[in-house]
N, C-alpha and C positions, 0 to 999 in steps of 0.2 A: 236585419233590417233591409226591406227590398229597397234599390235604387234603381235611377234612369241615369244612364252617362252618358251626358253629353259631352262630346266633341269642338271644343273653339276653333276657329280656322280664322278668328280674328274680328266678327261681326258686331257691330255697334248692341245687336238685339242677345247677344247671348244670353245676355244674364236675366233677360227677359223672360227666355226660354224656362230657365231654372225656377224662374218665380212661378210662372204657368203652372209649370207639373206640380210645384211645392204649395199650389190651392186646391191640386186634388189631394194635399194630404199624404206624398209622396215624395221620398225624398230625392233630391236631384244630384248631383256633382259635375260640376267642370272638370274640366282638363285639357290643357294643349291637345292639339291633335295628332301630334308626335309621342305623346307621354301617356299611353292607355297605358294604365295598372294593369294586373292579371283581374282575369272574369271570373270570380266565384259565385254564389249561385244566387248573390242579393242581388246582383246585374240583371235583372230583368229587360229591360231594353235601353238602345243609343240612337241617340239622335246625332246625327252631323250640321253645324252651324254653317248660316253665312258665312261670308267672308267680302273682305274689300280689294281681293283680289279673280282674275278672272283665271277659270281653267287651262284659257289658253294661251298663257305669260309661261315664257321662260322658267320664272320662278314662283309659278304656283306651288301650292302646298301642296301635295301630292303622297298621302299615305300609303301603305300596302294595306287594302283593307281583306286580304286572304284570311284573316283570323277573326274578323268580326263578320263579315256576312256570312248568314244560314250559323252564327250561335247563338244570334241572339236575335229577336223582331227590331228594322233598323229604319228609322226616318230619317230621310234628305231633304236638308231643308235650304231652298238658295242656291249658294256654291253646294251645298250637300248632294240635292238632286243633280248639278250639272255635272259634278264628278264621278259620280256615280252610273252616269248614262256615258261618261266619255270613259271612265276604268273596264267597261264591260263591252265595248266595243261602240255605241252610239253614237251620234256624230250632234259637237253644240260647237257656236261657234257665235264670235262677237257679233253684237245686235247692230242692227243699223242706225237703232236712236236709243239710247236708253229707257226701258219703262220702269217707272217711277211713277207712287201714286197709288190710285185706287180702280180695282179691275172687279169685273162679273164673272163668277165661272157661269158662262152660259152655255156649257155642254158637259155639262154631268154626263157621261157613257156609262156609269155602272152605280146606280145613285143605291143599291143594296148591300155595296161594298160595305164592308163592318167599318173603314176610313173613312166611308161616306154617309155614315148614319145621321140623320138628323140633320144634313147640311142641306140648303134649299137652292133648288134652280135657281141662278143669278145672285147665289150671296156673293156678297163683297169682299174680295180681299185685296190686301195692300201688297205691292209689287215693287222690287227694291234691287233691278238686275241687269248687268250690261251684257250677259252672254243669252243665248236663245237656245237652248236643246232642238237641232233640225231633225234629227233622227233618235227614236228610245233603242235601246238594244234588243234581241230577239229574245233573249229569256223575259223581255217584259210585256206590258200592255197596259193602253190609254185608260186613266180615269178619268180627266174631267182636262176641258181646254175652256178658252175665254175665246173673244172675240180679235185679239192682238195677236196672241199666240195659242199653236195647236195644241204644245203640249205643256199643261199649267200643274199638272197631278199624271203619275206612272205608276206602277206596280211590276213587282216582279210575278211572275206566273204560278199559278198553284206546283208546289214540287220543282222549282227552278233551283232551288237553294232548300235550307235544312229549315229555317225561318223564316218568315216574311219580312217583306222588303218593300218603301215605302217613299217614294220622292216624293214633293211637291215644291214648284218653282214661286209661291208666295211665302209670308212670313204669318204664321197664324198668331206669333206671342204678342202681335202689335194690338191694340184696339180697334184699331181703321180695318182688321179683318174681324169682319162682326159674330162668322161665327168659329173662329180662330179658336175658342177655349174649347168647344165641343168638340171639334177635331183633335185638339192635342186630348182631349179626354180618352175619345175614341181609341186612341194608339196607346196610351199608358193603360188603361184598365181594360179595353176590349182585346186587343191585341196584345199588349205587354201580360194582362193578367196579373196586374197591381192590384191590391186589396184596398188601399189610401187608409193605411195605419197609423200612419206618422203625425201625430198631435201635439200639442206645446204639452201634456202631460204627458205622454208617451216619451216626448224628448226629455223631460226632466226628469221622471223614473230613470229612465235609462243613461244619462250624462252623471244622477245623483250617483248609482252605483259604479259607473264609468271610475270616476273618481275618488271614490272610497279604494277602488280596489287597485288604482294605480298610484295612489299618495299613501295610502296605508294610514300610518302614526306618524310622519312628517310633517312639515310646517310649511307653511305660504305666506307668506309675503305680498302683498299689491296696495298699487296706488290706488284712489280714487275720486273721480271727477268731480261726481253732484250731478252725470250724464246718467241715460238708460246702462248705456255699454257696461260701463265698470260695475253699476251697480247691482245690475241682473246675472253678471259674473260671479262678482263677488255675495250675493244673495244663492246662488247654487252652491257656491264653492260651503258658506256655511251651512246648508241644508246638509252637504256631503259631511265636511272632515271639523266644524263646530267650531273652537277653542283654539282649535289648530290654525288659523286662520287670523292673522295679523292686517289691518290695512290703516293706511297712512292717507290724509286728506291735509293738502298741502293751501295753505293763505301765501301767494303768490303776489295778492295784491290788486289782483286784476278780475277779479271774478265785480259778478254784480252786486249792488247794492245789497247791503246784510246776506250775502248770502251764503259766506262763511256757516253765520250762527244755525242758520238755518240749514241748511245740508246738514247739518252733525246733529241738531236734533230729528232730521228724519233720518238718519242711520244709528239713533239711538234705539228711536221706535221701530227700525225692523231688528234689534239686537245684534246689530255687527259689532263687531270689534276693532274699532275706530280710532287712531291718537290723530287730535289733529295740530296740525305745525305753526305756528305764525315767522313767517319767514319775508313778510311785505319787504321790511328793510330794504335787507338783503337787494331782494330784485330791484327796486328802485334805485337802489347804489347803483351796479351794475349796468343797468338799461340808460343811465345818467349820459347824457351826447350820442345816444346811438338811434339813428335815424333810419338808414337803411332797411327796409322792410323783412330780406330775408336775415341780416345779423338781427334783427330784435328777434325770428322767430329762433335762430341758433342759441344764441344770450337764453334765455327764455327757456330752452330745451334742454339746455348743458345745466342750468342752475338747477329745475326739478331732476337734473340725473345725481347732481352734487347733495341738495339736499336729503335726496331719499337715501343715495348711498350712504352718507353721515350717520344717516337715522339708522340706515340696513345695518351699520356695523357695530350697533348697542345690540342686536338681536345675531347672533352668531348661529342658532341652533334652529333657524330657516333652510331650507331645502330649495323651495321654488318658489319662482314670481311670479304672482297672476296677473294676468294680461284681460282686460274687454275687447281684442282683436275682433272683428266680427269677416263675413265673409268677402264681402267684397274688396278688404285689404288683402286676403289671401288668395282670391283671385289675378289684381292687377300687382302680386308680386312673381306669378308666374305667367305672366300674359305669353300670346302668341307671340310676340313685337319683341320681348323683355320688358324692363322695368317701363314706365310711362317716364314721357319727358317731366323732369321737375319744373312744375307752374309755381307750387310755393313747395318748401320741405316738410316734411310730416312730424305731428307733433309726440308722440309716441314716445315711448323708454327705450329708444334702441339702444343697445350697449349695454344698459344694465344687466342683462344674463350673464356676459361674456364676465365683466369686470367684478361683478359679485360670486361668479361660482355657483349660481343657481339654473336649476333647469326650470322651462316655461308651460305655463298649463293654461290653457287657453278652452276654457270651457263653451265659449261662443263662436267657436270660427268657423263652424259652418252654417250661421245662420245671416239672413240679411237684418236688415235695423226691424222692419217690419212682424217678423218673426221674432225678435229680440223682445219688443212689445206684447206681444201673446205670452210668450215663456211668461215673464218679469209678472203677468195677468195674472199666469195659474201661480207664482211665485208667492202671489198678496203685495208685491211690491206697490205701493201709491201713486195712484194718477198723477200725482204734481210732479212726481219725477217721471213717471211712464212718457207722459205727454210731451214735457219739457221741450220746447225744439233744443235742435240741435247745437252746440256752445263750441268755438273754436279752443281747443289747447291751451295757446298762448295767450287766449281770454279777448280782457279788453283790449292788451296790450297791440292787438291787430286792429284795433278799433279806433285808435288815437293815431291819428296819420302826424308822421314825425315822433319828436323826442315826447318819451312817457315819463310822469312824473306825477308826484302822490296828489296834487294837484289840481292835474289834467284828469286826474283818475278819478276825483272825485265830482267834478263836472260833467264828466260822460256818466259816472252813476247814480245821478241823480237824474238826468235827462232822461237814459235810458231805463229811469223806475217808471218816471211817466208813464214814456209809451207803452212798456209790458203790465203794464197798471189798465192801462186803456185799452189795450186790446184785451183784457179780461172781462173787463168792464162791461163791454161793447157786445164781446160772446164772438170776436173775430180769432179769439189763440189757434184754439185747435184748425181753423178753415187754413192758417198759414203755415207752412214748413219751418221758414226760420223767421226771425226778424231779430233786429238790434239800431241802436244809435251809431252813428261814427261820428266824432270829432274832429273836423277839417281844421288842419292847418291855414285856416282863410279870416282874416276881419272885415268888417266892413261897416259901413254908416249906418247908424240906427238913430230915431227918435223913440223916448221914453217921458212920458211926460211934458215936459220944457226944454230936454237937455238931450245935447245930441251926446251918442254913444258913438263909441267903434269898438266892438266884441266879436265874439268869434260863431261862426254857424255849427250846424249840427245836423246832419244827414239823416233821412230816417232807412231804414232797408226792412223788405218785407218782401219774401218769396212764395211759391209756390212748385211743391217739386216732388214725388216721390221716391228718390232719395236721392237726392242731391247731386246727380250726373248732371243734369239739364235741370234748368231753373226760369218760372216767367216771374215778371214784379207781379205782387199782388194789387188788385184792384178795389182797395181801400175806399169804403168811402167819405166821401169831399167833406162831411159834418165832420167824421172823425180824424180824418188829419187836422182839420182848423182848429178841435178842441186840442188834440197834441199840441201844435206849434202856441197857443197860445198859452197854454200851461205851463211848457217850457219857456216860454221867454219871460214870461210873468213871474216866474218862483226860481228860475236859476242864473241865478246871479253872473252875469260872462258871457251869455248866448243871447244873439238879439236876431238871431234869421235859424231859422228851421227849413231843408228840403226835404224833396221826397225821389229816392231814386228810381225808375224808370226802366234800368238796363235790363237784359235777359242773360242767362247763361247757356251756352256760350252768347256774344264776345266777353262778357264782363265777366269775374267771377262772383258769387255771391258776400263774400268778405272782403272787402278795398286792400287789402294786403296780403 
């Protein structure tokens, strides 16, 4: 399978990168910038990432790139290109204001360059750099400059190296560079010499046999959500190894409205092989006085590891656990940085490999959600789950600010049937990422009738995000919030105020816990 390796040095736009090349149909891979694997011969070409660090720090990243330039066609992109021009002799050095924003290359020098196919005098690109390249090195020469600065695009010279070699000081995976995707095409197929093979059927042929031939006659094991992830896992994992293939769908208590019943008969109809659990009690016992945002998500975390384990140990003659990992947990577990600071804890089965004695098969991890979607397509998996936004883990249970209780739990699920009733209704689901009710810990005076209330409110949340990094509120319209909130207040007995949240991500997060 041909690949493009890209290089992290820590840039917000990496993964960005990755997605770019993986719309030509070609598959991409991360990797620290310290941690190149060996080159065999799917390595087709590397790109070097941004970074949030300047060349000329103490503690820049500073690779030995002797074994990758002239083996492979190599783009610099950001810090990529300024390291590049200061590794070979060049001379960059901190800018006098930062450029930030959107730029013209208004000096195309070589607009037949095969990097510059199709790119127009004065397109736009977005600029994202506190260092300035003052001098390129002598094995190179100018491609294109803007109006701020000289050198915007470089190349290394015909026969300078064993491959082409390829800076440029903007970021083309962003949108605000308009023609950003032709350029990255230009270097992955013109210059790389990528075929763009790589298709959600291509991936599933090939993951289908992956799999057969690395499970053999053994047994699997996995949990599952009612999400894309686990499902389009566990939907390959049975296309591979059949019968062999156990999974467990756990009533936690906190999922939405009937949607126990409903998950298990569409994984009847795709023919999984499904026990599912009723274990509400349980968790409600347990979450009983627990307030604290990140003990509810631990409590919560620990009991589906107790439950499943319980269940794992009726089934002894299992091998492995299937995991719906997908790739961007396995990215930011090996980040430039290390682990990312914990904002909340992850809801996932850590521990269960270790303590069960099973090894893990993660048939998704190197794809993003997006691609998860395609697969799950060519799979026949069902729109109602394909589509589904995205559901936190610990469920409602992140939903209900303060102490959870079967109670509380059933007031948020009926609120929260409303509004995903109305946004279906409406034809707004798919426009939004995620959306859900929260339950505020808040009362307040209401009239009903004749009689005055004091009941409690109910948050509405609704995003928009391609996956879930950054997030704006969705901009709902005014009719159909009024019919929500009026709905709600009229048929759910305890709620007499409805808002609408506003925040962006960052500062907020998309989940109030």
């Amino acid at each position: 399978m041909e690949k493009i390796l890209i290089l992290d040095f820590g840039s917000q736009y990496t993964q960005l990168i990755a997605r770019r090349v993986r719309e030509l149909n070609v598959y991409s891979e991360i990797v620290p910038y310290n941690k190149v694997p060996a080159l065999d011969d799917t390595y087709k070409g590397i790109i070097l990432s941004g970074s949030p660090f300047s060349v000329t720090d103490e503690n820049a990243l500073k690779p030995d790139l002797s074994e990758l330039i002239g083996s492979r066609p190599v783009l610099g992109v950001c810090y990529g290109a300024q390291y590049i021009a200061q590794y070979f002799g060049g001379q960059v050095q901190r800018s006098a204001k930062r450029e930030y924003g959107k730029a013209q290359l208004s000096k195309i020098h070589q607009s037949q360059d095969p990097l510059m196919a199709g790119i127009p005098q004065d397109s736009q690109v977005w600029m994202s750099h506190g260092d300035t390249i003052m001098r390129i090195p002598d094995q190179f020469e100018l491609l294109a400059g803007t109006e701020s600065i000289e050198v915007a695009a470089y190349k290394a010279k015909t026969g300078a190296f064993g491959a082409p070699v390829y800076c440029i000081q903007f970021h083309p995976e962003v949108t605000h560079s308009l023609d950003g995707a032709q350029l990255l095409k230009n270097f992955v197929v013109n210059i790389a010499g990528c075929q763009g093979s790589w298709t959600p059927k291509s991936f599933v042929d090939h993951t289908v046999a992956e799999l057969k031939a690395a499970i053999g006659n053994e047994k699997v094991l996995m949990a599952l959500s009612g999400g894309v992830d686990s499902t389009v896992a566990a939907t390959l994992l049975d296309r591979a190894i059949g019968d062999h293939l156990l999974c467990f769908f756990v009533d936690n208590g906190l999922l939405r409205k009937n949607e126990y019943e409903q998950v298990l008969a569409s994984y009847e109809n795709l023919g999984l092989n499904v026990i599912g659990i009723d274990a509400k009690d349980r968790f409600y016992g347990e979450l009983a006085g627990v307030t604290n945002p990140e003990e509810k998500r631990k409590t919560i975390g620990r009991l589906f590891i107790e439950v499943f384990e319980e269940e794992g140990k009726k089934h002894r003659e299992f091998s492995y656990l299937g995991q719906g990992t997908i790739y961007p947990d396995v990215i930011e577990s090996v980040s430039v940085h290390g682990p990312s600071v914990t904002i909340k804890s992850h809801h996932n089965v850590g521990g269960l490999p270790e303590k069960m004695g099973l090894k893990i098969v993660e048939p998704l991890r190197m794809l993003f959600k997006d691609e998860v979607r395609k697969v799950g397509k060519e799979l026949n998996v069902p729109d109602k789950i394909l589509k589904r936004h995205p559901f936190p883990g610990p469920g409602l249970g992140i939903r209900i600010l303060g102490e959870v209780n079967a109670q509380k739990v059933k007031l948020l699920q009926e609120a929260d049937a409303i509004y995903i009733d109305n946004l279906r209704n409406f034809g707004l689901y798919d426009e939004v990422w995620q959306a859900g009710a929260i339950l505020l810990p808040v009362q307040s005076v209401g009239v009903m009738g004749d009689e005055r209330t004091y009941e409690q409110a109910i948050a509405l949340r609704a995003v928009t995000s391609l996956d879930g990094m950054t997030a704006e509120w969705s901009h709902l319209p005014y009719e159909f919030l009024a019919k929500v909130s009026s709905e709600i207040i009229n048929n759910v007995k305890g709620i007499n105020r409805v808002v609408y949240d506003i925040s962006t991500k960052p500062p907020a997060t998309i989940e109030w816990e």
